[in-house]
DOKOLLUM-316165 format. One record per residue (C-alpha): x, y, z. Coordinates in steps of 0.02 Angstrom, whole numbers, plus 50000, padded with zeros to 5 digits. Layout:
! residues N
{c1 X c2 Y c3 Z} $
...
This chain:
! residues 449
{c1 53663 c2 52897 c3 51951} $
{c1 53755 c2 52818 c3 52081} $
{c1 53893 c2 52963 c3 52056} $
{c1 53739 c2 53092 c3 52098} $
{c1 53703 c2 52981 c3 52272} $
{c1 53886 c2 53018 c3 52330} $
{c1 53898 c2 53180 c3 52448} $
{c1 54071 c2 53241 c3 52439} $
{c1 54032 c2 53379 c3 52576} $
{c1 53959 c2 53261 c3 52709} $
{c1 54134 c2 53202 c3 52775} $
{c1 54288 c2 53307 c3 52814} $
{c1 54417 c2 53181 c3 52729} $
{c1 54548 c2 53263 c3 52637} $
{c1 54642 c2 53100 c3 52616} $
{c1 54621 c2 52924 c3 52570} $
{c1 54625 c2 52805 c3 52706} $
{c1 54541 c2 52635 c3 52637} $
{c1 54595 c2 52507 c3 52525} $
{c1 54472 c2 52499 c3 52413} $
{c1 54536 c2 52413 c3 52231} $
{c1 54692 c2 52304 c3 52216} $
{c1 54762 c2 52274 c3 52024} $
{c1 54828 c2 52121 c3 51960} $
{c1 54894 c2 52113 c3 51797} $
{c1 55074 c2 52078 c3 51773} $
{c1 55214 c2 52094 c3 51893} $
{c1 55211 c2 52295 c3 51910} $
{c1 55387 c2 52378 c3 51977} $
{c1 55337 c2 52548 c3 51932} $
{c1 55152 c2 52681 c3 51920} $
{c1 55119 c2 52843 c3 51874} $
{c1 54936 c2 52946 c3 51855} $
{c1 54898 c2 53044 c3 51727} $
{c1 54874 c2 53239 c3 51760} $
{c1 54684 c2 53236 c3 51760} $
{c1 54685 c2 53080 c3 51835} $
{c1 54584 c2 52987 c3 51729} $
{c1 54724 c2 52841 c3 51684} $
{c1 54838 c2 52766 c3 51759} $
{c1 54998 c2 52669 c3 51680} $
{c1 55120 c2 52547 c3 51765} $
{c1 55294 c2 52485 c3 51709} $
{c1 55303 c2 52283 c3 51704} $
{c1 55441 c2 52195 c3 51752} $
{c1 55476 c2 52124 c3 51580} $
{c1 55458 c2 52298 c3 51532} $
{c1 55284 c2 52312 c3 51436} $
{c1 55161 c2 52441 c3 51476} $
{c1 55001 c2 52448 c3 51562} $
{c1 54851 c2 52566 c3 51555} $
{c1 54716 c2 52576 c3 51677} $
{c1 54560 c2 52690 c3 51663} $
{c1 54533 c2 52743 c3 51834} $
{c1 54335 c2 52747 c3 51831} $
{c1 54308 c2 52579 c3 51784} $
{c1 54507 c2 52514 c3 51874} $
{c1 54504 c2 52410 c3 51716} $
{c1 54635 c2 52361 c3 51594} $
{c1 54657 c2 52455 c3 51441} $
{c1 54796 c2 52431 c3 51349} $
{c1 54950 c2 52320 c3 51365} $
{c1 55088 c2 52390 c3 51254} $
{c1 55208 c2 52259 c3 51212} $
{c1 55247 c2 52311 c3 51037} $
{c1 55448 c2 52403 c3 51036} $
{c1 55421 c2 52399 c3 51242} $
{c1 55589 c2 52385 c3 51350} $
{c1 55668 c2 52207 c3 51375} $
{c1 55714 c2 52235 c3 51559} $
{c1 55612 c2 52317 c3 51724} $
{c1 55521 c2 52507 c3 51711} $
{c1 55621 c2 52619 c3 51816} $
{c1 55511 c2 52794 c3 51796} $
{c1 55359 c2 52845 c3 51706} $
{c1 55305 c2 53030 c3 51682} $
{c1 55154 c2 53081 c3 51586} $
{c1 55144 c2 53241 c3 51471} $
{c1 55036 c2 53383 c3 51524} $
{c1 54916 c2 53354 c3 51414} $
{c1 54894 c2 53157 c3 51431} $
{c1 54943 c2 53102 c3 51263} $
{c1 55140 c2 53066 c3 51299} $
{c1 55232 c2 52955 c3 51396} $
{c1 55413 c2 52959 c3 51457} $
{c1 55488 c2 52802 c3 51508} $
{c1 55657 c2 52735 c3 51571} $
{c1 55731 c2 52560 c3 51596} $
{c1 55884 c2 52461 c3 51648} $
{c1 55891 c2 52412 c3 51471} $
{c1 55994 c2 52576 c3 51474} $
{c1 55835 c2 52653 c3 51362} $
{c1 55735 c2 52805 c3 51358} $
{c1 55575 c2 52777 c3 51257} $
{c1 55442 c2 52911 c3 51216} $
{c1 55252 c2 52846 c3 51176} $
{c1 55115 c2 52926 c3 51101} $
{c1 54952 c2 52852 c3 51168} $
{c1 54864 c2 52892 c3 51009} $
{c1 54959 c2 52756 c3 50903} $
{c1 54893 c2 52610 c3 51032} $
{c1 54758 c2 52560 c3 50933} $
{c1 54753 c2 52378 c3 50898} $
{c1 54941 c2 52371 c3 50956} $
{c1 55011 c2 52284 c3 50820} $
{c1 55156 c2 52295 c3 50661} $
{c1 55017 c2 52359 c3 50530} $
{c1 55002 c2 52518 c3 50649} $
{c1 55100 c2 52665 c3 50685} $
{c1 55238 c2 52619 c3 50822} $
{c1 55181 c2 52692 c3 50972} $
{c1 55366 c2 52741 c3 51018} $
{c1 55402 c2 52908 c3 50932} $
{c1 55598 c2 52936 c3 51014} $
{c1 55713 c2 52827 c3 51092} $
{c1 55874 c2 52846 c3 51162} $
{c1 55997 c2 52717 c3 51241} $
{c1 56129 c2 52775 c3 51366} $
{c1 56308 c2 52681 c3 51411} $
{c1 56225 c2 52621 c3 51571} $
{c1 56058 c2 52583 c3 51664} $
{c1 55949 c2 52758 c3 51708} $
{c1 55911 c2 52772 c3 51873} $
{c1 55760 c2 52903 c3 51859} $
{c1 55700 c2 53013 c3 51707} $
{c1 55584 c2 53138 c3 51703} $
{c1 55497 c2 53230 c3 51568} $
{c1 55468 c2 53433 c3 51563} $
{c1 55310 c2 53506 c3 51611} $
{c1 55281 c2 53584 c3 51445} $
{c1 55381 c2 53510 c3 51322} $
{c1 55390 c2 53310 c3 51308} $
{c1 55527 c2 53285 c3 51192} $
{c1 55642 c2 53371 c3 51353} $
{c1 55687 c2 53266 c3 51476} $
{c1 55824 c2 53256 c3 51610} $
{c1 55894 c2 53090 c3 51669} $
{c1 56002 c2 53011 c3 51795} $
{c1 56112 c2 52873 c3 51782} $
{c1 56204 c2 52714 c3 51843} $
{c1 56381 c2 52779 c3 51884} $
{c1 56371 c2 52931 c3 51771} $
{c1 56360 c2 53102 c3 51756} $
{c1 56165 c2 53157 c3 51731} $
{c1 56113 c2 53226 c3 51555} $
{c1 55981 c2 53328 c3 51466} $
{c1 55906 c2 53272 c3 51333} $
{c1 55812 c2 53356 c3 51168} $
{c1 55702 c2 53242 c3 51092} $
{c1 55648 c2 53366 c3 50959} $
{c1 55755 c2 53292 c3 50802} $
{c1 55712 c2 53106 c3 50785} $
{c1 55857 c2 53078 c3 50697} $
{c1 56000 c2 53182 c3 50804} $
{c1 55934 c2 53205 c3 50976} $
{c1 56038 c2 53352 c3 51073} $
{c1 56119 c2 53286 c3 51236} $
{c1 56189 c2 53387 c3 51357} $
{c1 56304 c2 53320 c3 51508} $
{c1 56257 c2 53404 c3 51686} $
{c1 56383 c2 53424 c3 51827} $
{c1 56379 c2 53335 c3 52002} $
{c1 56498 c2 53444 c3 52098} $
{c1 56426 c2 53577 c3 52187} $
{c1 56447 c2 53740 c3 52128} $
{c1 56541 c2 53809 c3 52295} $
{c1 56652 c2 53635 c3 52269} $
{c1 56696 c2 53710 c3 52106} $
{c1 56737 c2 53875 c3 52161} $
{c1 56869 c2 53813 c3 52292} $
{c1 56953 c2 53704 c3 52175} $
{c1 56984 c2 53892 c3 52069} $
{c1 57053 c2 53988 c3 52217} $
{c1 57178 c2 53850 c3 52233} $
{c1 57226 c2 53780 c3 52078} $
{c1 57364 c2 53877 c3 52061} $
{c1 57432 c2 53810 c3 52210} $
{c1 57397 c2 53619 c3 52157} $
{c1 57523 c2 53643 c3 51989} $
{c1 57683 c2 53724 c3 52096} $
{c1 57696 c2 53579 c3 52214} $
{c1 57618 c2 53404 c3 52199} $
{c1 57484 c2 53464 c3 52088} $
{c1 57457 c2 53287 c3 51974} $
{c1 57466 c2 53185 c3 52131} $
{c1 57316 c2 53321 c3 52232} $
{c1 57217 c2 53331 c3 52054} $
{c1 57202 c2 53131 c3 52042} $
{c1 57163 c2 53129 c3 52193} $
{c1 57019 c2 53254 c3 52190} $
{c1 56953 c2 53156 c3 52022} $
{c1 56926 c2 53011 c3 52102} $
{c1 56812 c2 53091 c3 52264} $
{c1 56710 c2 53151 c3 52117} $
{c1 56708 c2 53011 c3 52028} $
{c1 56610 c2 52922 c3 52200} $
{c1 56492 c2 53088 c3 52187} $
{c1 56368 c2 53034 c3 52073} $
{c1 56191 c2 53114 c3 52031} $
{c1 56043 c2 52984 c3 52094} $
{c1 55881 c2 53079 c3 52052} $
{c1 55817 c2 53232 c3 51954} $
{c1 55668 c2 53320 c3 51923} $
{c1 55601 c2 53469 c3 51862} $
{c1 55514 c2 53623 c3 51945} $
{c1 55318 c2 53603 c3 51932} $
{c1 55321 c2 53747 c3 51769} $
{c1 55487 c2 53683 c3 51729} $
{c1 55624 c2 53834 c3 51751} $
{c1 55730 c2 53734 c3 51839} $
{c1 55798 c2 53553 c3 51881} $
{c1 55810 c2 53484 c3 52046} $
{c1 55969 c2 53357 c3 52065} $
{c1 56007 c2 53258 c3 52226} $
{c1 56181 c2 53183 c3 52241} $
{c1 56243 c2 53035 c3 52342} $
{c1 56337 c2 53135 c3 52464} $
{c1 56173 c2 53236 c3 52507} $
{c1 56192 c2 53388 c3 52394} $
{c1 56057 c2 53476 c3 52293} $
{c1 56095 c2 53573 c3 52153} $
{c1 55981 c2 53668 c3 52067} $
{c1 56002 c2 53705 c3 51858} $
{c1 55922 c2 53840 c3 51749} $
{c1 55838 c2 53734 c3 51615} $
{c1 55853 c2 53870 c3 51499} $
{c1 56059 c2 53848 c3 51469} $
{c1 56074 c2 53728 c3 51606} $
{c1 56187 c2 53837 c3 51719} $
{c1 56215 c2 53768 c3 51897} $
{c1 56142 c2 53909 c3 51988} $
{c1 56130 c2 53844 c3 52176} $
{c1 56189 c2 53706 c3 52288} $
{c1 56163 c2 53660 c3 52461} $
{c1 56207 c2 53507 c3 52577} $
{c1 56055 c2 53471 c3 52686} $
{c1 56121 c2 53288 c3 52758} $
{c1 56284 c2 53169 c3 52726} $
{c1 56185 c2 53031 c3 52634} $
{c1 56100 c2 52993 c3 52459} $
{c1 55959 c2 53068 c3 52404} $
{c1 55839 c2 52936 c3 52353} $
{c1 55687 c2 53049 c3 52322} $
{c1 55642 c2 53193 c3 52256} $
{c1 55448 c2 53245 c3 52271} $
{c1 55355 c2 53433 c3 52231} $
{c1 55183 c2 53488 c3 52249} $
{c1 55099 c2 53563 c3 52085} $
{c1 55079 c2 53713 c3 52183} $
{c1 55293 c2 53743 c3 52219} $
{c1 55274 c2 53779 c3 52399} $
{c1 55373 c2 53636 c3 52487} $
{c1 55490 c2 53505 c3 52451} $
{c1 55518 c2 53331 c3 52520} $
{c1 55694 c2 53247 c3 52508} $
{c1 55710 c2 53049 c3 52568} $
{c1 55889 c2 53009 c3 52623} $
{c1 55961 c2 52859 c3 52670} $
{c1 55991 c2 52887 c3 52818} $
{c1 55803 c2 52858 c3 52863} $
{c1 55747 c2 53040 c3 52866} $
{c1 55629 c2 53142 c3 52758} $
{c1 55684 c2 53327 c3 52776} $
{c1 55530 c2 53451 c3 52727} $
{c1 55568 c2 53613 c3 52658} $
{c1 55478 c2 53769 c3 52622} $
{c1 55529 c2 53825 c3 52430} $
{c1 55584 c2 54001 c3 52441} $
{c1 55535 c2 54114 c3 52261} $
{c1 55617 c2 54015 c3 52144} $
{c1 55517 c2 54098 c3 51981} $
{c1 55684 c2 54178 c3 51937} $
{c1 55863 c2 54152 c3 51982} $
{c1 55922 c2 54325 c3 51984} $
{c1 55926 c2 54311 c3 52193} $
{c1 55983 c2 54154 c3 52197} $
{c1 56121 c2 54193 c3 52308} $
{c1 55984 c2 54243 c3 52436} $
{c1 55882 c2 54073 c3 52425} $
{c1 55872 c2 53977 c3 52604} $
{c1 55830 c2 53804 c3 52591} $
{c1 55803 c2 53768 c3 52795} $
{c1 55741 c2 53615 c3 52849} $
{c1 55570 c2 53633 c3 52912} $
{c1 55512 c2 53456 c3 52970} $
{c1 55596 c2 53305 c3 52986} $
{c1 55499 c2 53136 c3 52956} $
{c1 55571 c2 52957 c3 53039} $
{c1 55521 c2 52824 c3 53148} $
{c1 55621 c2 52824 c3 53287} $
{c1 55549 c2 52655 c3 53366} $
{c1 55569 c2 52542 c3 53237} $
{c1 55696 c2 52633 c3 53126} $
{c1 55636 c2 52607 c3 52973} $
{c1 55683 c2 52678 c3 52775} $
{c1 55576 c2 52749 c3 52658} $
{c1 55568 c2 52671 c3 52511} $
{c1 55453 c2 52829 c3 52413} $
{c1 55370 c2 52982 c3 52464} $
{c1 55252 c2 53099 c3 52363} $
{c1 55130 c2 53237 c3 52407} $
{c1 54964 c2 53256 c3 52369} $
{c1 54903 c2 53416 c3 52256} $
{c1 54921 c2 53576 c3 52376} $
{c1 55066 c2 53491 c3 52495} $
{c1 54944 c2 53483 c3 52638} $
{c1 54999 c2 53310 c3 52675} $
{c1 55154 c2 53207 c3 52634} $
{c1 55145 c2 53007 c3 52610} $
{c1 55281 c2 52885 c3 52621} $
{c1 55310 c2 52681 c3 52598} $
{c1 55394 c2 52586 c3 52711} $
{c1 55549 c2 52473 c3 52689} $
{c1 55564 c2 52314 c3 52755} $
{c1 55499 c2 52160 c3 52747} $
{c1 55395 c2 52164 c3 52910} $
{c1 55319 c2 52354 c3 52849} $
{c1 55179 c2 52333 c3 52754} $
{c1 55090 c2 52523 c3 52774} $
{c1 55096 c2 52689 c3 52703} $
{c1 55136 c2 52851 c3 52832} $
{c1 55031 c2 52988 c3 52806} $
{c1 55091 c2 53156 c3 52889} $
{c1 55016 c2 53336 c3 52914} $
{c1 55145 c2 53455 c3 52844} $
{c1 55109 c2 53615 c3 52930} $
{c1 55133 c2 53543 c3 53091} $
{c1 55231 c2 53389 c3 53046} $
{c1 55127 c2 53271 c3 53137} $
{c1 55098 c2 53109 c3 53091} $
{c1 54887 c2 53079 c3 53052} $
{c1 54866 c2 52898 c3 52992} $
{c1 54919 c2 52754 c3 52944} $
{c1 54872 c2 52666 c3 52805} $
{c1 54853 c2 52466 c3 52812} $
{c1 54780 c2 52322 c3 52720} $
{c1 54923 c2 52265 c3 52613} $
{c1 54986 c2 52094 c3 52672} $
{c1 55164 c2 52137 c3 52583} $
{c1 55314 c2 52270 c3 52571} $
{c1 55255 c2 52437 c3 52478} $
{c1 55383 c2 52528 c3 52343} $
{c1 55338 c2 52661 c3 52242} $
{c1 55193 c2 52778 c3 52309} $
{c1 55111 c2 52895 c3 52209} $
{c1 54954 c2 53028 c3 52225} $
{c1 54797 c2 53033 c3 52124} $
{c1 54732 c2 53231 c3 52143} $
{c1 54598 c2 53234 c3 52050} $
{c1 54493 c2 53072 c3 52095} $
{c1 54590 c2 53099 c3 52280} $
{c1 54669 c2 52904 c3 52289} $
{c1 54842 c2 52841 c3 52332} $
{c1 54940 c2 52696 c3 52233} $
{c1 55068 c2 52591 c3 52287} $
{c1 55162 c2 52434 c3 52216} $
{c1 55152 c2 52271 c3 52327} $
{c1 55357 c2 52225 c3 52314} $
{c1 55333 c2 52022 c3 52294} $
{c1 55171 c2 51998 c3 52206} $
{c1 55184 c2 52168 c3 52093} $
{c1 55011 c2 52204 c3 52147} $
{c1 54923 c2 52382 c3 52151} $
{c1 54835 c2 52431 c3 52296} $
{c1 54715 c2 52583 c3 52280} $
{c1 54662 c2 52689 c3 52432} $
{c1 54517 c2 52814 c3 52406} $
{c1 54388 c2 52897 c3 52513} $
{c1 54233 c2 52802 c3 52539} $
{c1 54099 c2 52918 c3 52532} $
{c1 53921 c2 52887 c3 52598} $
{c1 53746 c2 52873 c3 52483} $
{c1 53658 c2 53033 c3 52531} $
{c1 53476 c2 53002 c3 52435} $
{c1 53470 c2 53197 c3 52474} $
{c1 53571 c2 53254 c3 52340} $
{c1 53453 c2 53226 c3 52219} $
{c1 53316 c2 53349 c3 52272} $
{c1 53351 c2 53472 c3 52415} $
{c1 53164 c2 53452 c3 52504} $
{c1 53207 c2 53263 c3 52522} $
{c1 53219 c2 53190 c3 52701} $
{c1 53305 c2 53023 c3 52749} $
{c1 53222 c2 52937 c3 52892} $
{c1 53304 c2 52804 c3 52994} $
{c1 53150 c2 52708 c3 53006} $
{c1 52955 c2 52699 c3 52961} $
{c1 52848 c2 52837 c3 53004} $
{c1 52677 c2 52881 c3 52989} $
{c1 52657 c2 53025 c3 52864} $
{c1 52532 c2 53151 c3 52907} $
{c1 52501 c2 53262 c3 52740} $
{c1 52491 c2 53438 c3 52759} $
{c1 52311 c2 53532 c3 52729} $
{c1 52335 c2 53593 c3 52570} $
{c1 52461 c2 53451 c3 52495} $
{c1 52337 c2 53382 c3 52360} $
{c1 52231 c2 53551 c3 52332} $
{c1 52176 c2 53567 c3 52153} $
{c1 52262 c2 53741 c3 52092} $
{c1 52146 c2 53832 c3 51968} $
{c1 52252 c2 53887 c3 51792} $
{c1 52276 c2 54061 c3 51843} $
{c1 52374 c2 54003 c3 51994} $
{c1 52464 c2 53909 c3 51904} $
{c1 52520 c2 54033 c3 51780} $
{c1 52560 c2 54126 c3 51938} $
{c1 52686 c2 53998 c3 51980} $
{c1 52760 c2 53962 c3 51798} $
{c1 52795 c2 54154 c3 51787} $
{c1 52912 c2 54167 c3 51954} $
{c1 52972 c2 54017 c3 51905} $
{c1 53029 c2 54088 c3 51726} $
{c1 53098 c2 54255 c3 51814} $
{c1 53249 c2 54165 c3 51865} $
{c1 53416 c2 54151 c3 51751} $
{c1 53498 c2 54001 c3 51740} $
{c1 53656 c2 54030 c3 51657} $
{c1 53672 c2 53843 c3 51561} $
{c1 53824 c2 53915 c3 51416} $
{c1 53973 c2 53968 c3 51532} $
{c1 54068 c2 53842 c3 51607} $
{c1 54142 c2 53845 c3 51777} $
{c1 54340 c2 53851 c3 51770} $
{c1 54379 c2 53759 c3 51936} $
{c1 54298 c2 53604 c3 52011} $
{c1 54226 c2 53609 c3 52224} $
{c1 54409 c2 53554 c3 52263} $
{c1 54481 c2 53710 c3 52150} $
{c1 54564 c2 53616 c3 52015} $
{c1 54560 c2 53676 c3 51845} $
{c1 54402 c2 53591 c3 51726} $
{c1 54507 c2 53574 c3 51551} $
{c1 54371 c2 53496 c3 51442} $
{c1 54500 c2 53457 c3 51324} $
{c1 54590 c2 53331 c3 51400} $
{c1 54653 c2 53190 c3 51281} $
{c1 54578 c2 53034 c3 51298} $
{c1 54662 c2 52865 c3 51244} $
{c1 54584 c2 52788 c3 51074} $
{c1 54517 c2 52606 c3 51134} $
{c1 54489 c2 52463 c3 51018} $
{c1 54335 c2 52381 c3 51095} $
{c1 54320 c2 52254 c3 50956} $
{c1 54499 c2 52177 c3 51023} $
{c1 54514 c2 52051 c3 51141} $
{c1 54668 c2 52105 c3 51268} $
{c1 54706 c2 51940 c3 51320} $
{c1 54707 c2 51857 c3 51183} $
């Protein structure tokens, strides 16, 4: 009922701007929302997972059983809701199916379905759009890979380069040169300025034809996923890349150097690669605070890329930056945490922002606080601000005779109420997919036991 008292159309708020819930359970380095929204799972720092449903913001399942041994790095949910893609500095990618969590314990099915372990910590791994046993990683001092989950027992990995592709093509024109005169002494020393250009985040495009790879030396190179061909490359600063962040819609991206500046730019037609020699990836806003000088720690934008959000680093930053992307201006910022915020991340669907307090490992939740309107229920209602003296109208308590009444019944009848189809987008215009999976939930289990 109370849902039915809330007015989404009374305010204009497109954004969250409260701090409304804050979640402690465990130390958590690392979040992630579902697709529809509905859950929401964080990465411990003993490496265990948590699952919170985001109607109730309560606990509902702790996986511990075959979980990592050191700190979440990434989480990416599936599509559909059901899968989970997870990396760790235990140097291990783990895939989970939510529908083994049930009770949680060795007489069950083991929630992890694939794992993979690497020669190194992962920095980042995310999971394809469509398929979740594809995934592309990046990691510690390495080149990044692809991986194909899809046989258990031999899973098909597949190096990607760092060097840009126009890198590449001057090292042909002049190769010849290198072997006539001094060429082992030039070629050793052109292996190891590669070896200091590593890969530090990747990500796919939001339908998931191509990959997205920032280097250290500020280089983004863009892969087909289909054969993994290097297909673009362009240096937009002289700095890592820490972050990577695109809408579901594919009309911006938001990059977060190091050098404490988030570069904006509009994503030209990427749907196909057969111009790719014609894409132009310009810089349209830059984002920085140029009195206190501060980094960004995360950045992520909300559904439609109307807005970008950032979290601050430093110890005496405790707020979230909320900008305007059209113009680039900045339109609030977000306080009540009493600590230093890390990862940042966007709830469409129920419109609310999470972020990880860095000591405590705390969740803070900021949604839009709309007001009761006792209206909704019945459009001839009227809210009053205080007593007044009702006056009935003449004929309020008339008795109608039955063939009045009839009367009424038969215009009301005349009307068609379509009650079988069902709408395909929400008010907001995101898609209604009644099929969404939902997490199996052992209510007869204590969870902290």
């Amino acid at each position: 009922m109370n849902l039915s008292l809330q007015d989404p159309f009374s305010v204009a708020k497109e954004f969250p701007e409260t701090l409304t819930t804050t979640l402690d359970y465990g130390h958590s380095v690392c979040i992630q929302f579902s697709k529809q929204g509905d859950y929401l799972a964080s990465g411990l720092s003993d490496g265990s997972l948590v699952i919170y449903d985001m109607l109730s913001h309560g606990v509902i399942a702790h996986i511990t059983r075959d979980c990592h041994v050191r700190p979440i790095t990434a989480i990416t949910w599936s599509r559909c809701g059901r899968y989970i893609l997870t990396s760790s500095q235990d140097w291990y990618v783990k895939l989970w199916d939510l529908s083994r969590i049930v009770g949680n314990e060795y007489g069950s099915p083991a929630p992890v379905i694939r794992s993979i372990k690497f020669d190194g910590p992962i920095w980042s791994a995310s999971m394809h759009p469509e398929n979740p046993y594809l995934f592309v990683a990046s990691l510690f001092e390495d080149s990044p890979v692809s991986v194909d989950l899809s046989d258990a027992s031999s899973p098909r990995v597949v190096r990607l380069r760092t060097r840009p592709l126009e890198n590449e093509d001057r090292e042909a024109e002049s190769g010849e040169e290198e072997e006539e005169g001094g060429g082992r002494f030039r070629a050793s020393k052109r292996r190891k300025v590669n070896e200091k250009h590593v890969t530090l985040v990747t990500t796919f495009s939001p339908e998931g034809e191509f990959i997205f790879a920032g280097t250290s030396k500020g280089w983004l190179n863009i892969f087909r996923t289909s054969d993994l061909k290097l297909v673009y490359s362009v240096k937009l600063a002289n700095s890592n890349i820490k972050n990577i962040s695109i809408p579901t819609n594919g009309r911006k991206l938001a990059l977060n150097f190091s050098d404490r500046i988030i570069r904006q730019i509009d994503l030209p037609d990427i749907v196909n690669d057969s111009n790719a020699k014609e894409w132009e990836f310009e810089v349209d806003h830059k984002y920085q605070d140029v009195v206190n000088r501060l980094q960004w720690n995360s950045i992520s934008f909300n559904h439609n890329a109307d807005f970008l959000i950032a979290s601050t680093h430093g110890q005496s930053s405790h707020d979230l930056y909320l900008w305007e992307t059209s113009m680039g201006s900045l339109v609030k910022i977000l306080e009540g945490s009493n600590e230093e915020l890390i990862d940042v991340k966007w709830n469409y669907h129920r419109c609310k922002i999470g972020s990880i307090g860095l000591d405590s490992g705390s969740i803070y939740i900021w949604s839009v606080q709309f007001p009761q309107k006792w209206s909704a229920l019945a459009p001839d209602f009227v809210e009053v601000e205080e007593n007044i003296d009702y006056v009935e109208k003449e004929d309020e308590f008339d008795i109608l005779d039955e063939s009045e009444l009839n009367k009424m019944r038969m215009e009301e009848e005349d009307v068609e109420v379509d009650v079988t189809t069902m709408e395909l987008t929400d008010a907001r215009g995101f898609e209604i997919v009644p099929d969404s999976f939902v997490i199996p939930i052992d209510y007869q289990k204590d969870l902290f036991d």
